[in-house]
C-alpha positions in Angstrom: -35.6 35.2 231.4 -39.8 35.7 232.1 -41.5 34.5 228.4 -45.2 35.6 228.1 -47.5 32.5 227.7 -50.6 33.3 226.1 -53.7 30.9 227.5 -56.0 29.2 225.4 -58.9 31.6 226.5 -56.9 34.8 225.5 -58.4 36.8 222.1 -55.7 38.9 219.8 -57.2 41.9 219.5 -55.3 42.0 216.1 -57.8 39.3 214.6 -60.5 40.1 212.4 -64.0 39.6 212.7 -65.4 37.6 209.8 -68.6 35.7 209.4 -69.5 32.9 206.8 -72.6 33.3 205.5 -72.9 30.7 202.3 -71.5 27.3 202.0 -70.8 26.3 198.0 -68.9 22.7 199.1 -72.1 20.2 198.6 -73.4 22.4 195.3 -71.4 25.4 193.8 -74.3 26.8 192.0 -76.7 26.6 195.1 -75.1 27.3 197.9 -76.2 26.9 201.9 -77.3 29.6 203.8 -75.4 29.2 207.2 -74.2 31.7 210.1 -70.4 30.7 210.8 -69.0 33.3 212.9 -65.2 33.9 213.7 -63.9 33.5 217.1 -64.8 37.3 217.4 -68.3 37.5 216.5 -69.1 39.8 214.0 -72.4 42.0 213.1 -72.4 41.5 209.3 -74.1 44.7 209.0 -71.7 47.0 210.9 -68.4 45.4 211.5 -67.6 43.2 208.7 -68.1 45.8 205.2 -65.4 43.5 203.0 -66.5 40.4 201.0 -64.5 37.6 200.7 -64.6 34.3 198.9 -62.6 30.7 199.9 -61.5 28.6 197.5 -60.0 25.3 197.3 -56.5 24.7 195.4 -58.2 23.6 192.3 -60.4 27.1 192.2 -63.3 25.6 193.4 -65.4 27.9 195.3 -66.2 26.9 198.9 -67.6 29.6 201.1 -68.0 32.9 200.9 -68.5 35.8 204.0 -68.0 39.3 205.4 -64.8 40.4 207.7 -63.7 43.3 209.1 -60.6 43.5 207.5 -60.0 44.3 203.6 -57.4 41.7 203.8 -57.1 38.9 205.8 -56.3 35.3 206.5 -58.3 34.4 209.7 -61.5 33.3 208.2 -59.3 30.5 206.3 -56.5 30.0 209.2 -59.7 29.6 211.8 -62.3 27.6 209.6 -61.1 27.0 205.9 -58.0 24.9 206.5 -59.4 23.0 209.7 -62.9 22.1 208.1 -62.3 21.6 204.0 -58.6 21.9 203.9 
């Protein structure tokens, strides 16, 4: 039987695009102005229209961005969980 190995260089398609663009985790009332971009890019203008917000398990706010998607994961799966998690 033949199994499909993806590489490490391969994108799914299937992702969304999602950007970071405030960082709450040093001061939730005044938050960083940063430019964290998903492993797709993402032109907050014209692909990413949803806002979304991260928080941690005690509902403290951590980041907030834009992604292409109404609802998705990968902003958390690809930065939340790794970096603040």
């Amino acid at each position: 039987m033949n199994e499909i190995k993806e590489s490490p260089q391969q994108i799914n398609v299937l992702d969304a695009m999602w950007i970071i663009n405030k960082d709450y985790t040093e001061n939730e009332h005044y938050p960083v102005t940063v430019e964290i971009m998903g492993p797709h890019g993402c032109n907050p203008f014209t692909e990413c229209p949803f806002k979304f917000r991260m928080y941690d398990g005690d509902g403290l706010l951590y980041y907030s961005g834009k992604s292409s998607e109404y609802a998705t994961f990968d902003p958390l799966d690809d930065y939340g969980a790794p970096n603040a998690g």
